[in-house]
Each structure stands twice: as C-alpha cells, then as structure tokens.
N, C-alpha and C positions, 0 to 999 in steps of 0.2 A: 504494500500500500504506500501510494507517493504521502509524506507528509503533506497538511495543509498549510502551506504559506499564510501567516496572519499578519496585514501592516501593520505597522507599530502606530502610525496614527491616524488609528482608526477614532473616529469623532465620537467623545462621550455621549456628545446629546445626539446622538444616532435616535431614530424612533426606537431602536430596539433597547438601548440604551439608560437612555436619559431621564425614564422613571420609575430606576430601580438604585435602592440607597445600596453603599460603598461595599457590603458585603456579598448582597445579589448579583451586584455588579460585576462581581470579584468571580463568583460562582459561577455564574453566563459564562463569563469570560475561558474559564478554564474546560478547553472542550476535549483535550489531549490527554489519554490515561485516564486512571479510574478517580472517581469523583463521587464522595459521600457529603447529602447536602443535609443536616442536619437541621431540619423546619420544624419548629417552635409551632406550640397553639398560637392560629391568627398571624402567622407573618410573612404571609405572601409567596408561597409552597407554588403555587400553580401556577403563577404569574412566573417564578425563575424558570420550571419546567419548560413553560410555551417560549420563551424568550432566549431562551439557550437553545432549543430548537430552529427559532427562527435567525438566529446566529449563527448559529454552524449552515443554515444555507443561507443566508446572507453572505457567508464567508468563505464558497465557492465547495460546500459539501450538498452533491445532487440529494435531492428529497427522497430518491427510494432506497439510499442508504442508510438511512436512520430508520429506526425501533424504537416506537414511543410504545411503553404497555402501559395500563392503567387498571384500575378494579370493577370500573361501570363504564358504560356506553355513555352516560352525559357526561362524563370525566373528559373521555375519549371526543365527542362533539365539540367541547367547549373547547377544547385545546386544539382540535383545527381549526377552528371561527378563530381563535384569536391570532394564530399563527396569519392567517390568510389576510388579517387586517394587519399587520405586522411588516409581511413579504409579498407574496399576490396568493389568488385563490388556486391557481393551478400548480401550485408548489405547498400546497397544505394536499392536495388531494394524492398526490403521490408517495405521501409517507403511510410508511405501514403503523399508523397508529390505532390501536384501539386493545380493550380487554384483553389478558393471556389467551381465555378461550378463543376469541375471534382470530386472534391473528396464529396460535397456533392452528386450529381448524385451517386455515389458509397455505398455511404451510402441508397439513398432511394431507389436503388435498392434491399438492400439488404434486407428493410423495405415496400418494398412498398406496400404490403396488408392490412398494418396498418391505410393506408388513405385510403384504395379504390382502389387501382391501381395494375395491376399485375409487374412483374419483368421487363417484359420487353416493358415499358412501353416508349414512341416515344417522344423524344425531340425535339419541334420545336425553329427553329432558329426566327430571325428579319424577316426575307422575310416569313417564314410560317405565322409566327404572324401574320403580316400585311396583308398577303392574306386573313387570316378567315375574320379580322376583316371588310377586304373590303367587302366581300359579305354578313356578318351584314348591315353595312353600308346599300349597294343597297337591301337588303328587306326590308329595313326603307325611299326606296328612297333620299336617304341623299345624296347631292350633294355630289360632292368635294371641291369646293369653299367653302361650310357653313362647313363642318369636315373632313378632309384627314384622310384616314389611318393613315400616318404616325403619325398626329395629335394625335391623340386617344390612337395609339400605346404610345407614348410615356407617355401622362396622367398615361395610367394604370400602364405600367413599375416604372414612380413615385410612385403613390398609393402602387402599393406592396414592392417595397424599404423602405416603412415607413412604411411597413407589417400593409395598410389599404385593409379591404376586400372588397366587391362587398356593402354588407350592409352597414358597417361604409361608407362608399363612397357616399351613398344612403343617410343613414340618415345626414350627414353634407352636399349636396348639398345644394346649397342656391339662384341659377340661372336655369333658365330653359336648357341652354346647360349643366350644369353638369347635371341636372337630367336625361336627356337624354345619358350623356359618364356612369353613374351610372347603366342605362340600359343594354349598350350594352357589359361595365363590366361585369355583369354578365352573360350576356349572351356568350361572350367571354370565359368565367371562365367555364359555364355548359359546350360550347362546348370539352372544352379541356379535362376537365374532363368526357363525353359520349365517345371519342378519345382515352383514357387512354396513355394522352399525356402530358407533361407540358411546360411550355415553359422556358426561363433562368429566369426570374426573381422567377418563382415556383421551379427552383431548389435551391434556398435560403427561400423564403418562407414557403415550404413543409418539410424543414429539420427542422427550426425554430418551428412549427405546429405541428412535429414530436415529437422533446422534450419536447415541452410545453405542450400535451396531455397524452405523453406514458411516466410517469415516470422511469418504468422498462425498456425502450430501451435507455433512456439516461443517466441513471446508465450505460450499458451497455457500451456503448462509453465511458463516463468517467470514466472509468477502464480499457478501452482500450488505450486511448489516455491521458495518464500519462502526457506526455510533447504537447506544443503547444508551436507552433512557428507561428509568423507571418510579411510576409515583409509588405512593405510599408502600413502602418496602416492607415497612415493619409489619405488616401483614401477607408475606408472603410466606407459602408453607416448601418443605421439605422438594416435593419434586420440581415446583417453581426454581427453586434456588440452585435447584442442578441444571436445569436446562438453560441456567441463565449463566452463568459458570463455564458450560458447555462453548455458549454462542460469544463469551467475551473472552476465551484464554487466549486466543493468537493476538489481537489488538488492544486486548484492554480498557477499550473504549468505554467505559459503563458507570454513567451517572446513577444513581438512588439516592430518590427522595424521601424521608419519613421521618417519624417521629417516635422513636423506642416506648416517649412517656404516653402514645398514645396505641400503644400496641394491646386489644384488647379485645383479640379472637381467636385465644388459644383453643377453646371451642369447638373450632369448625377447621381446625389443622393452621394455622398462623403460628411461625414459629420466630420465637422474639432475637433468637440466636444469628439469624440470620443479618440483623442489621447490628447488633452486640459484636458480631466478630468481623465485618466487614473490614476493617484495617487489619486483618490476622491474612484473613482471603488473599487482602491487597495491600501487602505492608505500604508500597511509594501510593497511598491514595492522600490524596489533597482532601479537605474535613473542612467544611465551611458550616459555619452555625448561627441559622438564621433566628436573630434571637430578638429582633424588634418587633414588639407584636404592634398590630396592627387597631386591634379589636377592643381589648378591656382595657378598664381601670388601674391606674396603678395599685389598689390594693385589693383587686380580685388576682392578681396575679402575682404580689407576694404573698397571699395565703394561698393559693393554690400549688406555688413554690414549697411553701414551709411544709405540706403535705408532701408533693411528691419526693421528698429528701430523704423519705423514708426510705424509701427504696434501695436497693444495697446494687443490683445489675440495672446502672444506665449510662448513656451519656452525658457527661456534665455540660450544663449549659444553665443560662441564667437570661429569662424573659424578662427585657423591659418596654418599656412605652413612653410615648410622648402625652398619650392622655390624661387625665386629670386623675387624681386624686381619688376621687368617687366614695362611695359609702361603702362602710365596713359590713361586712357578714353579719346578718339578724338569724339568733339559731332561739328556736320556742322547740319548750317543750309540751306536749300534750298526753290527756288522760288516755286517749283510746284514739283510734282509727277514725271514728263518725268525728273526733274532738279534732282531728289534726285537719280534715278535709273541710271542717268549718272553720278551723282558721285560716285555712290557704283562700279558700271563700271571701272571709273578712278580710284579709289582703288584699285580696285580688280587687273589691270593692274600692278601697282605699285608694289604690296605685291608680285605677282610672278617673276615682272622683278628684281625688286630690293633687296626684302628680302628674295628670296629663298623659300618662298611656294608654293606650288603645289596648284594648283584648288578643291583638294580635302579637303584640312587643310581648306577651306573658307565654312560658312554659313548665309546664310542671313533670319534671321527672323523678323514674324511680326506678326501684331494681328487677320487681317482676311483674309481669303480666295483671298477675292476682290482685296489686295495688289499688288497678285504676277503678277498682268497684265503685268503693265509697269518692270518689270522687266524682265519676261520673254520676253517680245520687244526688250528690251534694251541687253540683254545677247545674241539675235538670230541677232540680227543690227551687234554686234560686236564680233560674232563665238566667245564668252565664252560656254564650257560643261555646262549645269546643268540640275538637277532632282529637279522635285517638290517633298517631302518627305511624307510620311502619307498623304498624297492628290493626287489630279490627277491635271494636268495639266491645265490652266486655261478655256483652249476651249473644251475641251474634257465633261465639266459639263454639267451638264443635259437641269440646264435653261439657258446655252450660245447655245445650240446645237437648243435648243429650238427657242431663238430668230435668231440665224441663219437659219434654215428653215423657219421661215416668210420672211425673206431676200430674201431668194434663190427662193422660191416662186412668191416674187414680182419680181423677175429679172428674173427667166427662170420659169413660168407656167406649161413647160412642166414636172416636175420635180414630179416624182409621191411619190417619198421617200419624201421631204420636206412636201407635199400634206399631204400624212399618220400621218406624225410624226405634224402636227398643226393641223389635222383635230378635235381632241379634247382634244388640251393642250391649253388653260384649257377648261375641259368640254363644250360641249355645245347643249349634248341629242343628238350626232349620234351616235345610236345604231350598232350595229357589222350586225346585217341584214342589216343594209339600209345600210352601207361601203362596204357587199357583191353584194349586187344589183347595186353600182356605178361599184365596180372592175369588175364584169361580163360586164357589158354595157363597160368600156376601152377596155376590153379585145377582146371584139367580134368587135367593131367597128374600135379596132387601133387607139384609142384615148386618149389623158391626160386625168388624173382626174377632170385638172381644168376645162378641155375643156367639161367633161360631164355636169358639171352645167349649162355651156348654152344650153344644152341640154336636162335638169333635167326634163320636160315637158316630153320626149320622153320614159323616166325611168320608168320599171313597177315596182310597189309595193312603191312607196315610198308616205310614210304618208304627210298628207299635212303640219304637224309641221316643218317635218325634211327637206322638199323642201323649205321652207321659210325661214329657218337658212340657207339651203348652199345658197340660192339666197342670199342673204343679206352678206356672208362670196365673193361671187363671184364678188358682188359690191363692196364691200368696196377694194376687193384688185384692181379694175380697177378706180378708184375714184384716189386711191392713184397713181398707174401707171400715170394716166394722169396727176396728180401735177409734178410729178416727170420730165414729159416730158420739162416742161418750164424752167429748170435746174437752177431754182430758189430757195433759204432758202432749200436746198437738206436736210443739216441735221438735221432741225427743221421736215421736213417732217417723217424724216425717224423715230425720238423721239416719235413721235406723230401717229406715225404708231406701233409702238411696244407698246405704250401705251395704244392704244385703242384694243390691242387683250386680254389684259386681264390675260397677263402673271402675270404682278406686282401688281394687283387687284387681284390675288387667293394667293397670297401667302400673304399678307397685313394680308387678311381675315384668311389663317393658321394660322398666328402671331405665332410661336416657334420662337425661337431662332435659326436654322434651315435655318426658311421660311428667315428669315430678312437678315441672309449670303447670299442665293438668290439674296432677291432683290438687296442689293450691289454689288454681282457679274453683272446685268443684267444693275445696271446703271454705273458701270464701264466700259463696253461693249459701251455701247452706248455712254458713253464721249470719248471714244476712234476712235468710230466712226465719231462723230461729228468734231476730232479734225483731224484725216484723211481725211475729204471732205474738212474742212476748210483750211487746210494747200497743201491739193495737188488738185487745182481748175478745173483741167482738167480731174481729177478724176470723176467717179460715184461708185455706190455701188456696183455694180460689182466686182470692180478695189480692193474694201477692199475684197471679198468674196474669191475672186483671191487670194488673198494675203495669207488668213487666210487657204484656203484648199493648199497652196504649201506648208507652215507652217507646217500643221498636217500630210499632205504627205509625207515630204524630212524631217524636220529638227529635227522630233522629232524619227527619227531613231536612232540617235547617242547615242549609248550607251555605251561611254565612261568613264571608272570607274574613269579618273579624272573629277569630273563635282562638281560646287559651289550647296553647297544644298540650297533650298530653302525650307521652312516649317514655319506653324503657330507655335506660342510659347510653345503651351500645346502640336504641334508632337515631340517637342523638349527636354520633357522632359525624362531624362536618358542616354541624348547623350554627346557628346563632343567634341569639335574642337580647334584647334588652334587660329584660329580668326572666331570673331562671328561679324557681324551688325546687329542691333537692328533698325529698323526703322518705320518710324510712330508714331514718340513719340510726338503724339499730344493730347488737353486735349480732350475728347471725344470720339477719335480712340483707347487710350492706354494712362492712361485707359478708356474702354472701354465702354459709358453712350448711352442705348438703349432708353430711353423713358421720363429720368428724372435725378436728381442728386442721384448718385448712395448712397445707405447706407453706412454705416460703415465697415458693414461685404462684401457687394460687391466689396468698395473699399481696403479693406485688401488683398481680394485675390487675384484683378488686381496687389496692389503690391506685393506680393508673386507670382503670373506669372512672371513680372519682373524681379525678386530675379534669377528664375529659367534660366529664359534665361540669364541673366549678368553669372552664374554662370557654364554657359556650355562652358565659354571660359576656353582656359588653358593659353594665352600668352596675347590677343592684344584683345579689343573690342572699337568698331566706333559705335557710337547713331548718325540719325540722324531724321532732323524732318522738317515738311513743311509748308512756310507759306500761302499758297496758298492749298485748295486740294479739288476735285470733290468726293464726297460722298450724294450718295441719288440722283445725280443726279443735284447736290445743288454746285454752285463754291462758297467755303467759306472762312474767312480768320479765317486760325487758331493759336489755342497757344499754346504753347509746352508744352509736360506732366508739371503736379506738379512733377511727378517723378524725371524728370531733375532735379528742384528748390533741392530736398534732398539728390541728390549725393554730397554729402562733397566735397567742390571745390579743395581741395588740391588732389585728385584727376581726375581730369579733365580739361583737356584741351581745351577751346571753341573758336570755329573759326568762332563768330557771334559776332559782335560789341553789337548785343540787346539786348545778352543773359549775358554781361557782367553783371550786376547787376541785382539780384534777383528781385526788384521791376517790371523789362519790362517781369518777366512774366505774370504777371496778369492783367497789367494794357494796352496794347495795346490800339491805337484808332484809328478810321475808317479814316483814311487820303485823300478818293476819293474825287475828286470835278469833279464830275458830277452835272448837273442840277438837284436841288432839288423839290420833290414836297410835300405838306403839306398835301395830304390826292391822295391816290386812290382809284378809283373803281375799287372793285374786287369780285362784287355779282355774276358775270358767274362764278366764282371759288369755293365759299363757301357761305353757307346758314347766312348770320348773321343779325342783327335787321335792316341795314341801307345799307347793302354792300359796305361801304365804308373804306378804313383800313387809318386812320390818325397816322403820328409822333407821339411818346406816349402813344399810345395803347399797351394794353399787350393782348397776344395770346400764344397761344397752338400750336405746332405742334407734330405731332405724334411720330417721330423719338426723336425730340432734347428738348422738354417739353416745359417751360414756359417762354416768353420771352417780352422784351418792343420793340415795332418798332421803330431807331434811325435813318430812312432816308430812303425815296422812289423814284422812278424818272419812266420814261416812263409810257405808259398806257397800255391798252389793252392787248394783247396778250406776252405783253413785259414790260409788270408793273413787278418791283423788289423790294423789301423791305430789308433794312439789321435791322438786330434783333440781338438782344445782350441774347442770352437765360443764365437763372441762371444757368446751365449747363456744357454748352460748350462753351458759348464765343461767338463771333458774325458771323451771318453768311449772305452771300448775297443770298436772295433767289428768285425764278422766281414764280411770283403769280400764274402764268396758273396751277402749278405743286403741289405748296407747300404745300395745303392743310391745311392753316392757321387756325383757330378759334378763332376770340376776345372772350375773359374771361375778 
C-alpha cells in the first residue's frame, strides 16, 4: 500500500476541520496506524467518527477503501448524511459503511461458495431461528417447561459469539441438559446449512470462518479495506473482535471509538476486554481522550465521576464542561413503591408549573421492566402524557396478558379468547387436533369453550389423556369460583390461583434472565392486584379487569409528543434529557443481585449502567429509593444502593434524615414488634431434614441466595420469616411462597 501523502498545510478551518476543538482535531487528524478514540458521555463521539472519514477522503483515500461498522442502521445513515454534506454525496455512497451484520452479509455474499452456500443465500431473523428450533424441540418431545425455544435460542447465539461450534459445545458439555442443547446445536447448524441459510449470529461467524480458512480472500479484503473505523467498540463481542483483528493485521489501519465507562451489554455477548486491552493488541496505538462533554452540568458530571471511580478495570479519563454549574442531585427517600411514583408525580408537576419544562424534557428510568407499573398508574390517576420507551407498555406483555386471561376466564367462562390464549400457557399436551375437535363441538352447539368440558364426554375423538387434563383445568377453575363466592381473603385467593396454573413455574424452570423479568412483571401484577381488593373492599376482580381493559382501551390512545419517557437504563443509552429520575436505587434492585452476591465484574457494570443513566441528564437529576418494596412477590424492607453511599456528598442533596450519615446505609435493623416465634413449621412448603425453620438458621433462596432467619411469627399458611440475606439485606418473606432451603 502507497503511503498517503498528507500537506502539512493543510487549513484548520477546512469545513472538515474547523469545528472540532484541539483534541478531535488531533484524532481526525491521525488517520495512519491504529487509533483508540477514547469518547466520554456527550463529547462528540460521532461527529470525530464522520469527520475522520470525510478526511481521509478528503485527503486523497478512495471511498471504497474505508470500513465504517456501526451497531444500528441510523448510526450507519447519519454518518453518510453527514459525510456527504462534508465531501459530496457520491463519495459517502461508496463506502462500505453500515452495521457488522450488513456489511458482513455483503461480504459472504460475495464469498459465499467458499463455505458451501450459494449467493443468494436466506437470512433468518430471531422468530425464524426460534421456529426451526421449536420443531427440533417437539421431534425430541421436549416440553416447554424442561427447554423453551427461546431458551436454546439464546444458548446457541452465546456459543457462536464466542465463535464455539456445535462440536467444541459437545465436547465441553459436562451436564446432561447441555449434552442434549449440544444436540440440537447441531442439529440446528445442519438444518441451516441443508436451507442455505444462516442466521445473524452466522453472519459474524461465517465471515470470521471465512478468513480464518481462505487466506487469499482475506488478503483480498485487506487490501480492500485500507482504513477501518469502528463506533462504539466497547460493545463489541468475542467473534466481532476476531474478525476485526483478522481485516487490520497487514495495515493496521483501525480507529475504535467507545467508551469502556459505558460498556453495559455483557448480557447479550459484549465483551469489555476488548477495548481494556486494545493498547496490548496494538502496543504503537495513538489514545486520544475525548473528555469535553458537551451535554451536562458541571456537577452532574463530577458526581457521576465520583461514582464511576469505583470501578477498578477502566480507562482513566476525566469529563469536563464548559457549562454551568447546575443543581446538585435531589435523592428522597420513600415508604413504598405507590409512595415513590407519587413523588416522581409531585415533581414532575412542579418542574412544568414552576420551572418551565415541558413533559417532554422529563424521563424517568429504572432497572427492570416490573418498575414501570406503579408508574404508569400513577401518571394515568393524574392525566400526565407518557410513552414507555424501547418497551411496551406494562399490560400489553405477554405474561401480564397471560395472567389476565386466567382472570377473565375465572370471571366470565364464557370468554372463548381468554379460553384459547391459557389453554396451553404453559403447556399442558393439548394438541391442535383435540383444540379443533372442542372449537367444532362450540361451534355446532352454540356453546363456550368452557362450557364444552362439561360436556367433554359428548366430544368425538378426544384421547382419554387430553379429556383428563381439560376435566381437571375445568375443576380447578370452578373450585376456585366457589372460594371466590364467600368474598373472603379475595386476594390470597386470587395469588394462589395464578400460582397454581403454572405461569411462574415454567419460566422458574426457563431460568434466563428473560424468564426472571417475567416472573417480576407477573408478581408485580399481582401485588397490584392484591392491593386493589384490599384497599377498595366492595371491589371484586372484575372491578380490577374493568379497570385494566378501559386503560388499554381509552388511555393508551394518547399520542401526544409531549409525554415523560419512561425506559429501562440500558433503552437509555444514547439518549438525552433535560431532567432525568433515577429510581429504585435499592441494594439488590440496582444494583441488580439475581441469585447471589454479584462478582466484581457484575458489579462494575451495574455501576457503569449507573454512570450511563446519571449521564443522560443535561441540567437536573432526582435519585430516588424505597424503603418498603414488593418484589418476587416478597414485601421487603430494603437498603438503598451502595451507589448512593459513592456519590461524593458535596454533590447531593438528601431529603432523608437516614440517609444522612453513611453508616445507616448498611446497617438498618428490623424495628417490627410483632409476636415473635422461635421456630416454625414449614414442611408443607419445602422438603428439609425436620421441617421446621428456627431463629438462626441459615437458608437459601433462589432469587436472593444465602441468608440467617432473624424473626418468625404466625403459622401455617401465614408463617413469615424475615432473613437478612448476604446479598440484599433483609427481607420479610411468606413461607407458603418463598421456597426457602436450610443449608
């Protein structure tokens, strides 16, 4: 490759130039060898990217020599729109820019014969994937409850991320369920490949396969593609970083843009190592650190600093601004969940009446799905606009829709949609014949579905398996009816009615990270519900159903572009507002502890989540946090992030007498004086040597891990233990439910 000739005086106020300050500048400039551009929250990350592009062909490097990748397609548009206003439009059109998949898909079309496959070979999406995979699955008779699709789907997606094949997969299985996803791997992999199909994680894979077998096709490319460019790096995973390694060892040429403190999709294969060791990669790389933020306040971003310094693996840099000063961090604490969404309410009121924002400048984030309930209540109570962001709405999910047609079921029978949609959620062997031989018999007779079971006798063709399941589905929902009638413990009933269909028992047994958003949304549901029967006595379950279909009816029409956003942390990232809430900054909730006390690496990236949301404000941010909060189903008493304890107090303002002093984070204690009792039984609940759970036992729960029991009281179906887990701190929990284990 001829070096590029650069003049030396070349004119700073060049358009491409002249408005970008002294280190961008600096960055642009250096187009030679590898280049790691170190971009800060807010300091003009995408503007160096297009600008360094339109410089290197400015500066006599043809357009189809350069490799811009990106992570989205608007990433990927924005950055030739701006290039092309820059240089001209027929020199943005000629670069290979756009997402890994697209441009590798471009690539192995061009190669495709090389692996077996012809040109025009079928990309399957998530829902293709998951269909093959399902009807794998059922030739293996493999419930759904022992492995979902989605399940599996997502295994493999890992496995090829970390570019492991069907074999390696095989041979490190070490459980009889992997040997079995090990299986179906492959057998997944032949179908796609008999299909001459691949799916998205084979279009990084296949590319990766590609170089590393065909030396002369990847020569080929690296002679094509001189310059590389890459944004946000620090979410790039394991086979990404080969293949990109691959296309830059003869030239070197390879800018990466990102930001480590905002790396926060270990999740979904993102590996942070990746931009952590880039100077190891490339010891002579040039490191430019754009550290002028653009966006916030000088004191949303030394406390958002004083946080992230926690962290032990990153690169050091130090965000400042030109902008003001701004208000310090407002952190309220509140009693319960309904207590925290009415104060984010009473803000929100305030900020428009009194300081002149619009509903639009407002967001409110949090850590999981399950959060936005009470908010979205609490915002339709008090005709506030909002949109739930990168999500859908709280009721609108699959397993709220889910548990609402058991409802609506129990309340109107006649109800043949509800009938359908639980008939086998979750599974339970009715085959699509024996559903067509019910709907026929409705149909001819002018009858509900429900009402064909008592009839089920009368049904021709139906196996005597699947006539013993709906008898047994037909009883249990009239069992329950009849408790209901005595208008007695309604919402114990109604807990205990969704829990025995076996919603939150198939997704337990899923176990992803996925399934477990699930089940929080579906016991969120249901405190919600319980606290609706409890507080409005003249109410039944109706009267909520009522409630919930005017809601989806009438209120979620309003599509009005001033509306407070609401979004989890990780939809949040690359946004920006004027005022942000942060809430649920509790230890366990956020960060975020699924089964045990989180690692090292877990809990760096909770605070790098964090990081990312404090740093989406531009003026004003409100933390708040609760002492009281239903999760799991479990009313617990919680303690506020360690996150809190690290914001450098001179930046925030606390409107909690508790939280004055550092020590009442950690150190809460259980203040009830309820009747205590020194041992209960609770062998109806869990299998253990004596069935007995005494003060000072230590146990296991699946959710919150390992814990000593500090205080028990009532019995039987209403025996409660509060546990102090190493975890999360103490929580009160109901024996019937909890699913405790002495260890």
């Amino acid at each position: 490759m001829t070096k590029i000739s650069i003049q030396e005086d070349i004119e700073e106020q060049s358009p491409i130039l002249k408005n970008l300050n002294p280190v961008q500048r600096e960055a642009v400039k250096a187009i030679e060898g590898p280049s790691l551009i170190v971009a800060g929250a807010g300091s003009g990350k995408t503007r160096v990217l297009t600008h360094k592009i339109a410089y290197l062909i400015d500066n006599g490097v043809p357009p189809q020599n350069i490799l811009a990748l990106t992570f989205t397609n608007k990433a990927a548009n924005v950055m030739k729109e701006r290039i092309a206003t820059l240089v001209n439009p027929e020199a943005s059109k000629r670069i290979w820019a756009g997402t890994f998949h697209s441009m590798f898909a471009r690539i192995l079309r061009l190669e495709a014969s090389a692996l077996g496959y012809t040109p025009n070979f079928s990309i399957y999406d998530a829902d293709d994937s998951i269909s093959v995979i399902k009807r794998i699955l059922q030739s293996y008779s493999v419930s759904n409850n022992r492995l979902s699709p989605d399940n599996v789907h997502h295994i493999i997606s890992l496995a090829k991320n970390k570019v492991i094949s069907p074999e390696e997969f095989a041979r490190n299985a070490s459980t009889p369920i992997e040997r079995e996803i090990a299986n179906f791997y492959k057998e997944y992999q032949d179908y796609l490949h008999q299909n001459n199909a691949m799916d998205f994680d084979d279009l990084l894979v296949n590319t990766y396969e590609l170089f590393n077998s065909f030396p002369e096709i990847l020569e080929k490319y690296q002679e094509r593609f001189l310059f590389i460019l890459v944004d946000e790096y620090q979410d790039t995973n394991r086979v990404q970083y080969l293949v990109l390694r691959k296309l830059s060892s003869k030239y070197k040429n390879i800018t990466v843009v990102g930001d480590d403190a905002q790396s926060i999709y270990k999740w979904r294969g993102a590996d942070i190592r990746n931009i952590l060791d880039f100077q190891k990669d490339f010891p002579e790389a040039k490191i430019f650190r754009l550290e002028q933020n653009y966006r916030s306040t000088k004191n949303i971003l030394s406390a958002a600093d004083s946080v992230i310094k926690f962290n032990r693996k990153q690169i050091e840099k130090k965000l400042w601004t030109e902008n003001p000063e701004g208000d310090l961090f407002e952190l309220y604490a509140c009693e319960t969940e309904k207590d925290e969404a009415n104060l984010v309410v009473k803000k929100i009121k305030e900020l428009v009446s009194e300081s002149d924002y619009s509903l639009g400048d407002i967001a409110v984030f949090y850590r999981t799905n399950a959060q936005s309930l009470e908010f979205e209540n609490a915002f339709r109570r008090e005709n506030i606009n909002y949109i739930v962001v990168g999500g859908m709405s709280f009721y609108k999910r699959k397993e709220i829709k889910d548990v609402l047609a058991y409802l609506k079921l129990l309340t109107n029978p006649n109800d043949n949609e509800a009938f359908l949609r639980i008939i086998n959620e979750p599974p339970r062997g009715i085959g699509k014949v024996t559903l067509s031989h019910l709907l026929n018999y409705s149909r001819q007779n002018k009858v509900a579905l429900f009402e064909v079971l008592e009839k089920i006798d009368e049904v021709q063709n139906i196996q005597s398996r699947a006539e013993a399941i709906l008898k047994e589905l037909r009883n249990w929902v009239l069992e329950t009816q009849e408790k209901l009638k005595k208008k007695e413990r309604v919402g114990e009933i109604i807990i205990e009615y969704i829990r025995q269909s076996g919603l939150i028992q198939m997704y337990e047994e899923i176990g992803t990270e996925d399934a477990y958003d699930r089940i929080e949304n579906i016991e969120t549901l249901l405190s919600d519900i319980y606290d609706f029967l409890r507080t409005n006595e003249n109410f039944g379950i109706e009267d909520y159903l009522q409630q919930i279909s005017l809601i989806s009816d009438i209120d979620e029409k309003n599509l009005s572009t001033e509306q407070v956003k609401l979004m989890t942390l990780h939809s949040a990232k690359g946004l920006e507002f004027p005022v942000v809430f942060i809430v649920g900054l509790e230890q366990g909730l956020f960060p975020l502890i699924r089964f045990r006390s989180n690692t090292d690496d877990e809990e760096e990236e909770e605070r790098r989540l964090f990081y990312v949301g404090l740093t989406r404000a531009k003026e004003k941010v409100i933390l708040t946090y609760c002492k009281n909060r239903q999760r799991f189903g479990v009313d617990s008493y919680q303690v506020p992030s360690k996150f809190l304890s690290e914001i450098d107090k001179k930046y925030l303002v606390v409107y909690d007498k508790e939280l004055q002093t550092k020590s009442s984070y950690y150190h809460k204690s259980y203040t009830g004086t309820p009747k205590s009792e020194s041992a209960v039984e609770y062998n109806e609940y869990d299998q253990t040597d004596d069935g007995v759970l005494r003060i000072g036992d230590k146990v296991v729960h699946p959710f919150f891990g390992i814990g000593r029991v500090e205080h028990l009281e009532g019995s039987g179906n209403y025996a409660q233990a509060l546990v102090n887990f190493e975890s999360v701190g103490r929580k009160r929990l109901m024996l019937q439910y909890a699913k405790l284990r002495k260890i």
